[in-house]
PyMOL Python script that loads the backbone (N, CA, C, O; Angstrom):
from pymol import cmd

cmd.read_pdbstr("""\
ATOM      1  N   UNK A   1     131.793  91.482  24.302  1.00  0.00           N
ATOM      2  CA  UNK A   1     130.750  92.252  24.949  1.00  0.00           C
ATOM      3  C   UNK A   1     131.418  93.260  25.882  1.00  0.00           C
ATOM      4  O   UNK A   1     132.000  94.166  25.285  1.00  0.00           O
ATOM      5  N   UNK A   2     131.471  93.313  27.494  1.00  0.00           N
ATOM      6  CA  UNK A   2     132.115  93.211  28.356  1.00  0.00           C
ATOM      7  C   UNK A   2     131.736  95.338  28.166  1.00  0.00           C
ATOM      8  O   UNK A   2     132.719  96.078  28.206  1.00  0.00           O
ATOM      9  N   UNK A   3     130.875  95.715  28.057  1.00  0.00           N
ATOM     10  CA  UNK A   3     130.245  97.602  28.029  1.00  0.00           C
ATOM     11  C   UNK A   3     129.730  97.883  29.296  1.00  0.00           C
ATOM     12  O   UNK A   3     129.205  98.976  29.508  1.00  0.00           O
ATOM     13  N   UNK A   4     129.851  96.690  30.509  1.00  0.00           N
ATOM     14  CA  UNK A   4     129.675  97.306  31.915  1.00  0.00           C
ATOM     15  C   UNK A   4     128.006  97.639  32.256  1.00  0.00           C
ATOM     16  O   UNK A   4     127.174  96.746  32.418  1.00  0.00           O
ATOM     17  N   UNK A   5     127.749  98.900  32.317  1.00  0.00           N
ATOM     18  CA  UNK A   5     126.274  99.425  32.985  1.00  0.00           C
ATOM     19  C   UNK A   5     125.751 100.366  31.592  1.00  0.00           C
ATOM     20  O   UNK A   5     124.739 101.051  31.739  1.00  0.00           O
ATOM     21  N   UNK A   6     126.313 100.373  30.541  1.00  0.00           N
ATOM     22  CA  UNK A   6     125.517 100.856  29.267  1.00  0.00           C
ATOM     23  C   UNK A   6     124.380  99.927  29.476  1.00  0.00           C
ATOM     24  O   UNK A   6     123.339 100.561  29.654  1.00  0.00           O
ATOM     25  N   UNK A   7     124.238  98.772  29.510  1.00  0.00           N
ATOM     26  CA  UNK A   7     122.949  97.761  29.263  1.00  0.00           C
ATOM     27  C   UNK A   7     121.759  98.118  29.570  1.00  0.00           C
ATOM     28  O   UNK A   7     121.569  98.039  30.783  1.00  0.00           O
ATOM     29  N   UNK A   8     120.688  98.555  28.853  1.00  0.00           N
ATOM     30  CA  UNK A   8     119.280  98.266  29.685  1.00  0.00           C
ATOM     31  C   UNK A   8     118.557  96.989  29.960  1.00  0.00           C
ATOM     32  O   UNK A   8     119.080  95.897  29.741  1.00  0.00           O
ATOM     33  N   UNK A   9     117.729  97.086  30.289  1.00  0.00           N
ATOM     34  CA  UNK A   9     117.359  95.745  30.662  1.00  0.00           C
ATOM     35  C   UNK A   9     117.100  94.974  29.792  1.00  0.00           C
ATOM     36  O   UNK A   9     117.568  93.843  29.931  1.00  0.00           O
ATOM     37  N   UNK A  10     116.412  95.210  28.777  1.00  0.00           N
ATOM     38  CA  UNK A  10     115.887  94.399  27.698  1.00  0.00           C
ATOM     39  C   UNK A  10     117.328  94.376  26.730  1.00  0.00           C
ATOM     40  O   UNK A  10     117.189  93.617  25.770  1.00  0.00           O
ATOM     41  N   UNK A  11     118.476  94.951  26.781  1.00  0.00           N
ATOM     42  CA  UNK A  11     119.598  94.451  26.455  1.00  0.00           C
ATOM     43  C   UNK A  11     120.424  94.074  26.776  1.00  0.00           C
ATOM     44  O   UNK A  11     121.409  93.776  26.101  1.00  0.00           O
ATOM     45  N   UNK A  12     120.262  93.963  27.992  1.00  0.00           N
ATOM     46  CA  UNK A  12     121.040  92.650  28.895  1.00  0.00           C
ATOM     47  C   UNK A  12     120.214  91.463  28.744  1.00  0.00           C
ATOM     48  O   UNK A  12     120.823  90.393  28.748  1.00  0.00           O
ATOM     49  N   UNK A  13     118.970  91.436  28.613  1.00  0.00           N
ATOM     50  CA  UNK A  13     118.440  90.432  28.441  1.00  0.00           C
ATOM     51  C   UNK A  13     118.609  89.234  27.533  1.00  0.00           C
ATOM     52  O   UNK A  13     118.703  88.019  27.708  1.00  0.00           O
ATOM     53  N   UNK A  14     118.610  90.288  26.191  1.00  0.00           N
ATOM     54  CA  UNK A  14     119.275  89.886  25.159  1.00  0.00           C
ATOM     55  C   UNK A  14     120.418  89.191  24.870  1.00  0.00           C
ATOM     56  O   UNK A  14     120.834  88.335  24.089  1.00  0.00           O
ATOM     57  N   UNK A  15     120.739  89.806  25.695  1.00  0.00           N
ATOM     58  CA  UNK A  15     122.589  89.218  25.583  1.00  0.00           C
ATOM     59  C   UNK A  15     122.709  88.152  26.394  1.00  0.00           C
ATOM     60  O   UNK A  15     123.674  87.453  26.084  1.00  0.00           O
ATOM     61  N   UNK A  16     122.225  87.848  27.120  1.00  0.00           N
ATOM     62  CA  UNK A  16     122.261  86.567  28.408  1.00  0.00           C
ATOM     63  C   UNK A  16     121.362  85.549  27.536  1.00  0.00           C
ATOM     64  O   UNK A  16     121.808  84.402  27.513  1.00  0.00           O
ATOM     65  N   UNK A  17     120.155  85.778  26.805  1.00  0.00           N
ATOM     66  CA  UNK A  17     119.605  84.779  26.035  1.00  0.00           C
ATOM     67  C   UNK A  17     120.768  84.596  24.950  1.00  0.00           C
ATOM     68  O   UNK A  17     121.354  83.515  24.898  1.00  0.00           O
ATOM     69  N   UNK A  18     121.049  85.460  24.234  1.00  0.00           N
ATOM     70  CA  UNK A  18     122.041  85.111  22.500  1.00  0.00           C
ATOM     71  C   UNK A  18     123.157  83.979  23.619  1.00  0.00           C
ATOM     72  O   UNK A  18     123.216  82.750  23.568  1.00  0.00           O
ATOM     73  N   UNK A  19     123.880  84.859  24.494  1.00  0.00           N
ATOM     74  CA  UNK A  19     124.656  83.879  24.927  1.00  0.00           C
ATOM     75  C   UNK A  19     124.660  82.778  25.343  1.00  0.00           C
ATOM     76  O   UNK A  19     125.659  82.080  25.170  1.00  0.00           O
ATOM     77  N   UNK A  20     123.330  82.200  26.146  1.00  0.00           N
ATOM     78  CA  UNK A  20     122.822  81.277  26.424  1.00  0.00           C
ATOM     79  C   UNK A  20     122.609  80.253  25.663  1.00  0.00           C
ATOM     80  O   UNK A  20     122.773  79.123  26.124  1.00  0.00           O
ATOM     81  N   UNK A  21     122.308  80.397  24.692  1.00  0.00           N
ATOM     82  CA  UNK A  21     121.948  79.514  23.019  1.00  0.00           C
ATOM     83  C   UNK A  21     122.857  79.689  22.558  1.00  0.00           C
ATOM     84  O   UNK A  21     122.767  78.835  21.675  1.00  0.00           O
ATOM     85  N   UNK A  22     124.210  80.359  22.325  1.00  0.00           N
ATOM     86  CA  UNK A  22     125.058  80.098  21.859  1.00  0.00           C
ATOM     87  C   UNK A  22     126.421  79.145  22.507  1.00  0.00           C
ATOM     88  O   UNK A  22     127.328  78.682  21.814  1.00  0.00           O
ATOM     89  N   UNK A  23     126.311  79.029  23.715  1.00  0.00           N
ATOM     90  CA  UNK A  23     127.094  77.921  24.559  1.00  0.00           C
ATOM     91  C   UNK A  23     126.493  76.714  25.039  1.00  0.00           C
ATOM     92  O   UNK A  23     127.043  75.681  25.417  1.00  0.00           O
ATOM     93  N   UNK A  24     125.196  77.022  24.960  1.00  0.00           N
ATOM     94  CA  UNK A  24     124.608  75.345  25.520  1.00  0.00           C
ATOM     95  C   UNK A  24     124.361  74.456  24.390  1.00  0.00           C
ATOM     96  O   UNK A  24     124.087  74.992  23.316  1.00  0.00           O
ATOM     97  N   UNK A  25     124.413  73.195  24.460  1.00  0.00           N
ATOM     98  CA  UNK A  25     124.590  72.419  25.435  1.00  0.00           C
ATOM     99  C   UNK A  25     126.065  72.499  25.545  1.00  0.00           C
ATOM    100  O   UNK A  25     126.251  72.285  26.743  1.00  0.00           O
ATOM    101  N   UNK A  26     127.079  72.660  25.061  1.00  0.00           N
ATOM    102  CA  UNK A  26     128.280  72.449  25.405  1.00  0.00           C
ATOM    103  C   UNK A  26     128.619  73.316  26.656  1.00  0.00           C
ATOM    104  O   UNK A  26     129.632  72.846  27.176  1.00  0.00           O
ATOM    105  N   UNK A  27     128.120  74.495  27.395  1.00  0.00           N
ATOM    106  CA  UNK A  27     128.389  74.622  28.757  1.00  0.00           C
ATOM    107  C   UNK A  27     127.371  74.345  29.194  1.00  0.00           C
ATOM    108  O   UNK A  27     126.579  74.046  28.300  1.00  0.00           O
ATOM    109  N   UNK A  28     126.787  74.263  30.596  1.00  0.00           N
ATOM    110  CA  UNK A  28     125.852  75.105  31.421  1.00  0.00           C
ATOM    111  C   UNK A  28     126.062  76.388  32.192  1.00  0.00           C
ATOM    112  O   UNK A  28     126.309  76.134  33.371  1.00  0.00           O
ATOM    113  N   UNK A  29     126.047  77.638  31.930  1.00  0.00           N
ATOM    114  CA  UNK A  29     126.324  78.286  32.564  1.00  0.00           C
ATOM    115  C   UNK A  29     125.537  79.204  33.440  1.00  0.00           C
ATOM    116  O   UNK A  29     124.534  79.885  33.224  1.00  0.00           O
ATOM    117  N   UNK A  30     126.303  79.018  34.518  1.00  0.00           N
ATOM    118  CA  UNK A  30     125.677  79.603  36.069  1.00  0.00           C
ATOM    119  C   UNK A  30     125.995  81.628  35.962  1.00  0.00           C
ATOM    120  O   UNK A  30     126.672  82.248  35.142  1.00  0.00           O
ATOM    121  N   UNK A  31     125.321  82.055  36.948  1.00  0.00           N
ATOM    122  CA  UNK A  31     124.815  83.301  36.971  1.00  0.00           C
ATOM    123  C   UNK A  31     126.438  84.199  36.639  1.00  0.00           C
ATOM    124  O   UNK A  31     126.735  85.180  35.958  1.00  0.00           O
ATOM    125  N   UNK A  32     127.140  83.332  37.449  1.00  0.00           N
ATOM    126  CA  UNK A  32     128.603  84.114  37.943  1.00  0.00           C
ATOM    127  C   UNK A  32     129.112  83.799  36.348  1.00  0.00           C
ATOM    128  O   UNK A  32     129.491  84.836  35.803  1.00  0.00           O
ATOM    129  N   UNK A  33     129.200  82.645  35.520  1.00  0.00           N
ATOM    130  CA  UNK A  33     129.476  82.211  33.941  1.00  0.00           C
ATOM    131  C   UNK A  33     128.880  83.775  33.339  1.00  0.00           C
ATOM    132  O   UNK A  33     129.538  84.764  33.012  1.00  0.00           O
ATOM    133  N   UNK A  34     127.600  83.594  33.338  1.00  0.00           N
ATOM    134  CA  UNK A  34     127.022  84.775  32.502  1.00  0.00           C
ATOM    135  C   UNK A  34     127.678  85.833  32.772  1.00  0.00           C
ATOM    136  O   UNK A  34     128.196  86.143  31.699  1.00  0.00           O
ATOM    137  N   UNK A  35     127.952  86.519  33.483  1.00  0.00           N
ATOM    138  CA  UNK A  35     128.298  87.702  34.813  1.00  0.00           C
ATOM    139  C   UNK A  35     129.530  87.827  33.780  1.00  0.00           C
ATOM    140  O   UNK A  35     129.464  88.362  32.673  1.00  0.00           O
ATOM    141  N   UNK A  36     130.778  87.168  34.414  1.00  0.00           N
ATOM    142  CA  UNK A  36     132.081  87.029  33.505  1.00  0.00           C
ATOM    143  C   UNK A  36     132.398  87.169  32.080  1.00  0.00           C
ATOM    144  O   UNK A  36     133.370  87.758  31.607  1.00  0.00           O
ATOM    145  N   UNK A  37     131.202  86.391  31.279  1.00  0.00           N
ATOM    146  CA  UNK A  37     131.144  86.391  29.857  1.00  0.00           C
ATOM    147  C   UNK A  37     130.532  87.317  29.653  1.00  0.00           C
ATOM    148  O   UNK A  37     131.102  87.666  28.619  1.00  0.00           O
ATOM    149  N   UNK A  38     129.532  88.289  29.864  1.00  0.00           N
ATOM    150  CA  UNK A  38     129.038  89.700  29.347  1.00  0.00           C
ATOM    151  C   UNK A  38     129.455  90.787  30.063  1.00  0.00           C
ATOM    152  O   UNK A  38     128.980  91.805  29.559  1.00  0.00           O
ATOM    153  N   UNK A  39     130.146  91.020  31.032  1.00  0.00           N
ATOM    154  CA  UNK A  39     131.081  92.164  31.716  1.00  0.00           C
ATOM    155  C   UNK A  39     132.790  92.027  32.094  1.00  0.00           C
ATOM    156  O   UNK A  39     133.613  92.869  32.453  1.00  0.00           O
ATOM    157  N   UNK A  40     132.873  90.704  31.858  1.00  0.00           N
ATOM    158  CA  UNK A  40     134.449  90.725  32.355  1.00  0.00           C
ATOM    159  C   UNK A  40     134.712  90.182  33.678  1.00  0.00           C
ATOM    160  O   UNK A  40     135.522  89.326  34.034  1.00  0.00           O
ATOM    161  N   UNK A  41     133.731  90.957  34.429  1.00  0.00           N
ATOM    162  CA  UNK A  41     134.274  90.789  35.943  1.00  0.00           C
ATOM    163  C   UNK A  41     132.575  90.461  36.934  1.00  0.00           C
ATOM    164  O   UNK A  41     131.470  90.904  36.625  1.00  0.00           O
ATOM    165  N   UNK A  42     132.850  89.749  37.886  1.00  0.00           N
ATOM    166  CA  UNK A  42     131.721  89.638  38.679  1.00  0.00           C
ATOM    167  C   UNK A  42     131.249  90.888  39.255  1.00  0.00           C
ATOM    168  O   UNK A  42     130.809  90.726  40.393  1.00  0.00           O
ATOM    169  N   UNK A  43     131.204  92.066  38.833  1.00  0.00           N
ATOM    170  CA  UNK A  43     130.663  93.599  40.072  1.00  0.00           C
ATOM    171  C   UNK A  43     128.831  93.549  39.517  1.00  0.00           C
ATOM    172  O   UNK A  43     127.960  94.274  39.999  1.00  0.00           O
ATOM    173  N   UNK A  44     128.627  92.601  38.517  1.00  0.00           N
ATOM    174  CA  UNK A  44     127.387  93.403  38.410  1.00  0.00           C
ATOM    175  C   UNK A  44     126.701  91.998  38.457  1.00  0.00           C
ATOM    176  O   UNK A  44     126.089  91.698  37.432  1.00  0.00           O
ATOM    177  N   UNK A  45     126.702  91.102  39.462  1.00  0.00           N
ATOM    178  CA  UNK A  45     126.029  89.900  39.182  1.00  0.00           C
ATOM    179  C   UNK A  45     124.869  89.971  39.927  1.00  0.00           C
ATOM    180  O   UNK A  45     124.261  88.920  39.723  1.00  0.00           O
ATOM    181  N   UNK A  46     124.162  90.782  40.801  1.00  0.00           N
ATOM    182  CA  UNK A  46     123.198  91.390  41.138  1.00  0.00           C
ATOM    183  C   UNK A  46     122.173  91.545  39.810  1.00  0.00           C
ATOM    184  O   UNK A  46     121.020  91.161  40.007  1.00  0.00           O
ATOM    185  N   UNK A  47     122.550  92.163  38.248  1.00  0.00           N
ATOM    186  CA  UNK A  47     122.043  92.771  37.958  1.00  0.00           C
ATOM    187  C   UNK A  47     121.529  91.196  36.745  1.00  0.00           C
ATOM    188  O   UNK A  47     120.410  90.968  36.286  1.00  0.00           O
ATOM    189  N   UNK A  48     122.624  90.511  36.574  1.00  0.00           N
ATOM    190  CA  UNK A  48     122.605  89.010  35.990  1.00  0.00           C
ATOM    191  C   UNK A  48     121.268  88.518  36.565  1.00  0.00           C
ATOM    192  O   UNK A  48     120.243  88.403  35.893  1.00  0.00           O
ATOM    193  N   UNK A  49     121.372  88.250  37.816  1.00  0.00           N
ATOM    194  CA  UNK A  49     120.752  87.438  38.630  1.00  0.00           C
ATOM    195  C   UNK A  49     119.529  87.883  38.311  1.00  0.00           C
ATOM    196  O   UNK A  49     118.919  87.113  37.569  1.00  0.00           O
ATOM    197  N   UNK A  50     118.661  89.375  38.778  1.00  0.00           N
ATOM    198  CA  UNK A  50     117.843  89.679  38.884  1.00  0.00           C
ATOM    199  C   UNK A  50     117.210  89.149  37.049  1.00  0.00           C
ATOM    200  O   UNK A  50     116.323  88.355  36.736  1.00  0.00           O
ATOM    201  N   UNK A  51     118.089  89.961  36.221  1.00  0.00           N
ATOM    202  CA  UNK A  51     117.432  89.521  34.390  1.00  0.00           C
ATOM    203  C   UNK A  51     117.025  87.629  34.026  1.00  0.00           C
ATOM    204  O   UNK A  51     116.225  87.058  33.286  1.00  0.00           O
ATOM    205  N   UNK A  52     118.096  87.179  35.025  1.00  0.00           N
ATOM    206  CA  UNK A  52     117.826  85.434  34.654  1.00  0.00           C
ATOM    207  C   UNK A  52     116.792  85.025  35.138  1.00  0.00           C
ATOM    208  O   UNK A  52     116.070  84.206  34.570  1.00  0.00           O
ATOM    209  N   UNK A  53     116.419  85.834  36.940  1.00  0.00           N
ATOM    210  CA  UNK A  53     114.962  84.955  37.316  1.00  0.00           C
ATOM    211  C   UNK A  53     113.696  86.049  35.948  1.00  0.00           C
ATOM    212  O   UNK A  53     112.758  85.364  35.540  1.00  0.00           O
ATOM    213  N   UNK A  54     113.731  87.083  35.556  1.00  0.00           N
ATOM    214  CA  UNK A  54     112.843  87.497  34.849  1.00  0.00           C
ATOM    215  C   UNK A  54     112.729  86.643  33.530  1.00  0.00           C
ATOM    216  O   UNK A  54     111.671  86.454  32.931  1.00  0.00           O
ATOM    217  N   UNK A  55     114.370  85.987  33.036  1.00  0.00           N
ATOM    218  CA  UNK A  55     114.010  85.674  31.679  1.00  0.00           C
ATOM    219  C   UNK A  55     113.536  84.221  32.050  1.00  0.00           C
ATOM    220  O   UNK A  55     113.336  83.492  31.078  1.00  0.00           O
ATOM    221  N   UNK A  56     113.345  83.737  33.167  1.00  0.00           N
ATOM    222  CA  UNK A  56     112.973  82.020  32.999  1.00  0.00           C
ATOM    223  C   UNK A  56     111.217  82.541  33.467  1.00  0.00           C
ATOM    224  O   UNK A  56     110.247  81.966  32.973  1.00  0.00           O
ATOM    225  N   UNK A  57     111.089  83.550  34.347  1.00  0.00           N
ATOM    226  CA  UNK A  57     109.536  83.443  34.819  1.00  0.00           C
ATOM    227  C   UNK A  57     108.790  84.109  32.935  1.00  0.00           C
ATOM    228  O   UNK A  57     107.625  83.800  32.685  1.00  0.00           O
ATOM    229  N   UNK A  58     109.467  84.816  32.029  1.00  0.00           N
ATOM    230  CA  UNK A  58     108.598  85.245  31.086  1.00  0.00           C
ATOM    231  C   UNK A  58     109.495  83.967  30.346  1.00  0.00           C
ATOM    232  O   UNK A  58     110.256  84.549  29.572  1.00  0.00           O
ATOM    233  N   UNK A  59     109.688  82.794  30.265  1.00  0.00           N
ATOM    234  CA  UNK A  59     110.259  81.323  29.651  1.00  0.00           C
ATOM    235  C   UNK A  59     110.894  81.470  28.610  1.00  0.00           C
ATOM    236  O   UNK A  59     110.417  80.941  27.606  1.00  0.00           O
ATOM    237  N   UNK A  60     112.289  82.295  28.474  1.00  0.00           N
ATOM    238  CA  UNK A  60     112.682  83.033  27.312  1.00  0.00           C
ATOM    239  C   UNK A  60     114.031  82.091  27.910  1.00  0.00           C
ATOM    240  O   UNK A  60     114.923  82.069  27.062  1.00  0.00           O
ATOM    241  N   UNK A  61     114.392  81.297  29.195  1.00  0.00           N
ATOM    242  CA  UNK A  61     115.399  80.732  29.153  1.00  0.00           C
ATOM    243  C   UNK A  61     114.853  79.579  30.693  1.00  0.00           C
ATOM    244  O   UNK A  61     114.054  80.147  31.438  1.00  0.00           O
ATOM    245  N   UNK A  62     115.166  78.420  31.026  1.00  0.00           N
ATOM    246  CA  UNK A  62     114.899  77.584  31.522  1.00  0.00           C
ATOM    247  C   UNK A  62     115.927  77.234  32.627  1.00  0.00           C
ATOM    248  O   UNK A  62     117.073  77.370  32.197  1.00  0.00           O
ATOM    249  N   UNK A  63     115.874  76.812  33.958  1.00  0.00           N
ATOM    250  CA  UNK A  63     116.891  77.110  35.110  1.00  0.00           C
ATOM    251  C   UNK A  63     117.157  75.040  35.378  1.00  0.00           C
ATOM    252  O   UNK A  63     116.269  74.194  35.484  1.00  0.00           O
ATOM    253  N   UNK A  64     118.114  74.912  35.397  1.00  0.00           N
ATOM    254  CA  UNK A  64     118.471  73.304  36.047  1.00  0.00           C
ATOM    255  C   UNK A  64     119.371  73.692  37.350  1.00  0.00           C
ATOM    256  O   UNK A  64     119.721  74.802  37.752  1.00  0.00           O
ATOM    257  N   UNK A  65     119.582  72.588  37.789  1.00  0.00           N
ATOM    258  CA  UNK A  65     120.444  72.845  39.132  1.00  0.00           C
ATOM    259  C   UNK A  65     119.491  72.953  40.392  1.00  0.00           C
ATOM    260  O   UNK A  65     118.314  73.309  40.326  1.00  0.00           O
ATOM    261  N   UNK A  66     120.233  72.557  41.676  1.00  0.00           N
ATOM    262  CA  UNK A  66     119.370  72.690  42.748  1.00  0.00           C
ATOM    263  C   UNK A  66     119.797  74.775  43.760  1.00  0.00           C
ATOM    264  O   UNK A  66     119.443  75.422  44.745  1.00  0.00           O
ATOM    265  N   UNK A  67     120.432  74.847  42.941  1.00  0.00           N
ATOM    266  CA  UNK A  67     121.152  76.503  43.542  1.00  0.00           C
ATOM    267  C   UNK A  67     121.682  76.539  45.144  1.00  0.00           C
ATOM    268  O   UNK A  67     121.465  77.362  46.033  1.00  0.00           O
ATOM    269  N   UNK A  68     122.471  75.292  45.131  1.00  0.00           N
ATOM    270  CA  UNK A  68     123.133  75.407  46.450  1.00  0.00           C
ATOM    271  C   UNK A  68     124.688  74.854  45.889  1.00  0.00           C
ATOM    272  O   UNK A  68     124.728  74.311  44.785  1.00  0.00           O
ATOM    273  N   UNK A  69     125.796  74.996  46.593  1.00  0.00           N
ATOM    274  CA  UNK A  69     127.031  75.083  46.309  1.00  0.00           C
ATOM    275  C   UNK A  69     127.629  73.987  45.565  1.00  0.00           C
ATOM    276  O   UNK A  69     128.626  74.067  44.848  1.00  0.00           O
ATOM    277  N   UNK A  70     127.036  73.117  45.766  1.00  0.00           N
ATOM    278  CA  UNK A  70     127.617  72.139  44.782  1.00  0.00           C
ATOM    279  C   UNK A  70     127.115  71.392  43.176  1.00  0.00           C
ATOM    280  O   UNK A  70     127.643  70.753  42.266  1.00  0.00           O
ATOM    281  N   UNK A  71     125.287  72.143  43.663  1.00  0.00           N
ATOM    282  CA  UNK A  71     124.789  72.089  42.350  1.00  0.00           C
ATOM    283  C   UNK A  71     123.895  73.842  42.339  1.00  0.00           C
ATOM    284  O   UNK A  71     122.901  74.205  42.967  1.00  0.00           O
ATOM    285  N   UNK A  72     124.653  74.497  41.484  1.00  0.00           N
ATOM    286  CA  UNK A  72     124.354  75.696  41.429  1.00  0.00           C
ATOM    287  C   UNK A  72     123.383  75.784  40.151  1.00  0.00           C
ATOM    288  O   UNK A  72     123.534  74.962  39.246  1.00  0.00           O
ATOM    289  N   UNK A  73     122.168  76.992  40.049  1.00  0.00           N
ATOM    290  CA  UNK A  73     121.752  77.162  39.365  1.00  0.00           C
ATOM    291  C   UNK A  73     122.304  76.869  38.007  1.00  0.00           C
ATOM    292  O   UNK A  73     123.530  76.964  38.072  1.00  0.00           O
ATOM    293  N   UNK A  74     121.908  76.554  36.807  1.00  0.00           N
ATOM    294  CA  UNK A  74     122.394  77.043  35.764  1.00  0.00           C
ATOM    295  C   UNK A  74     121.363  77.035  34.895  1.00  0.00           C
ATOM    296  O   UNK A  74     120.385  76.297  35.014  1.00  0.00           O
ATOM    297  N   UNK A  75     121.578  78.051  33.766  1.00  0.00           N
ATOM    298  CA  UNK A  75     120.607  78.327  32.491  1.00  0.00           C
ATOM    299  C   UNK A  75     120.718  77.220  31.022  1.00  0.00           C
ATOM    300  O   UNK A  75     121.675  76.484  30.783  1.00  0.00           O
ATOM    301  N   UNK A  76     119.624  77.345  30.284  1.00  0.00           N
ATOM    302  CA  UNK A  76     119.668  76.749  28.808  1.00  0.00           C
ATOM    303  C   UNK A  76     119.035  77.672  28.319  1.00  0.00           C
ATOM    304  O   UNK A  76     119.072  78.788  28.838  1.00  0.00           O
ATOM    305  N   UNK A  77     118.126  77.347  26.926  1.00  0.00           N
ATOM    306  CA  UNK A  77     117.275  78.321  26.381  1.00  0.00           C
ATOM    307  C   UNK A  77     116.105  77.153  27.102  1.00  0.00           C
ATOM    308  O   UNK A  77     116.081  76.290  27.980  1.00  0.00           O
ATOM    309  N   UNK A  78     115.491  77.579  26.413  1.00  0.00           N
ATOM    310  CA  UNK A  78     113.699  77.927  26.783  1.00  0.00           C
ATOM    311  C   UNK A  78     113.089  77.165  25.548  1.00  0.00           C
ATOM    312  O   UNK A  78     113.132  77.845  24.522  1.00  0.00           O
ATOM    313  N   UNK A  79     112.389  75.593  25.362  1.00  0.00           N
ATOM    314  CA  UNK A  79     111.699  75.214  24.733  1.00  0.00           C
ATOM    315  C   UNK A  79     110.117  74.635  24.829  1.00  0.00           C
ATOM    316  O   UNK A  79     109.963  73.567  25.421  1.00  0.00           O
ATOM    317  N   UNK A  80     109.033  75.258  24.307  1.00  0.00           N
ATOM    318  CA  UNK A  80     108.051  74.600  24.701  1.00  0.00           C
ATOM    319  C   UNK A  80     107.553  73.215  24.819  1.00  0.00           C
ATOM    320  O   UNK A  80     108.117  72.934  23.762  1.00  0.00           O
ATOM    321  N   UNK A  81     107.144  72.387  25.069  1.00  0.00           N
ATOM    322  CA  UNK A  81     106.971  71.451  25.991  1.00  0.00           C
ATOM    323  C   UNK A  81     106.329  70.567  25.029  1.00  0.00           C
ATOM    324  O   UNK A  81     105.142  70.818  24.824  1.00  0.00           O
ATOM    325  N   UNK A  82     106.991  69.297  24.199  1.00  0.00           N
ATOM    326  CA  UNK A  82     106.504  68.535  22.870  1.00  0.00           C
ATOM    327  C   UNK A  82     105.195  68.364  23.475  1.00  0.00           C
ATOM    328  O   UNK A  82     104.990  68.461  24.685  1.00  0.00           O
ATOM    329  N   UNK A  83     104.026  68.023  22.308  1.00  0.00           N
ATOM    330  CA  UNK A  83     102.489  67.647  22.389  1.00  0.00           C
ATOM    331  C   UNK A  83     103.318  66.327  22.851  1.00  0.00           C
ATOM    332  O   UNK A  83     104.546  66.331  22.769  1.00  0.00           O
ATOM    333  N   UNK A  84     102.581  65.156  23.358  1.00  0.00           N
ATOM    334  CA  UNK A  84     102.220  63.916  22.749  1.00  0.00           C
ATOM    335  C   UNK A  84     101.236  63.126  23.033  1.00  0.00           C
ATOM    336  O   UNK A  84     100.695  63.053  24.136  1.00  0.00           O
ATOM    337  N   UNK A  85     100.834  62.231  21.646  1.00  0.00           N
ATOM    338  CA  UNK A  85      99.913  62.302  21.211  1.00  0.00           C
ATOM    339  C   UNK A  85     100.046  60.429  21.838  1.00  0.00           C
ATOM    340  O   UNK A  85     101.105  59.812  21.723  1.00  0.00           O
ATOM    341  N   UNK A  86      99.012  59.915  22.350  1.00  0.00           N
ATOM    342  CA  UNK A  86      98.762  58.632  22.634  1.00  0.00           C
ATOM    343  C   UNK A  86      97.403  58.003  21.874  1.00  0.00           C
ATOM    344  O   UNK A  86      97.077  56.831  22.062  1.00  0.00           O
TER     345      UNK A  86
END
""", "prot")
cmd.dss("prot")
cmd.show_as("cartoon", "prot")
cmd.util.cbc("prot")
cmd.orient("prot")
C-alpha cells in the first residue's frame, strides 16, 4: 500500500476494512497497526483514527479493547448479530 495522502476517504476506508479481514483473527490490530500497515509510518494516524470510529459507527468493522494503554483499542470486521431461536 503505503501512497500516503492520495487516499480519499471511502478509500482509505476500504483499505483499513480489506486489511482488517485480512489479518484477523490472527492479529488484532490497533489504530497505530493500521496507520503503519497502510502508510509506512505513523504521520497520518489522525486520519486512521477518524475512518475507524466512522467504519465501526456505519458497522463495516467492530472495536474490542478498553482504549487505554495497556488495553488499547483494536479492530475486527463487522458481523451481524446470530438470530437465536429458543
Amino acid at each position: 500500500m503505503g501512497r500516503c495522502m492520495e487516499y480519499t476517504d471511502a478509500e482509505l476506508a476500504d483499505a483499513i476494512v480489506s486489511l482488517v479481514g485480512r489479518k484477523y483473527p490472527r492479529l488484532k490490530l490497533t489504530e497505530e497497526d493500521i496507520c503503519e500497515m497502510v502508510f509506512g509510518h505513523g504521520f497520518y494516524r489522525r486520519q486512521v483514527n477518524g475512518a475507524c470510529r466512522r467504519l465501526v459507527a456505519l458497522k463495516r468493522l467492530d472495536r474490542g479493547g478498553k482504549g487505554v494503554a495497556y488495553d488499547p483499542f483494536w479492530y475486527r470486521p463487522w458481523y451481524p448479530p446470530a438470530d437465536r431461536r429458543i
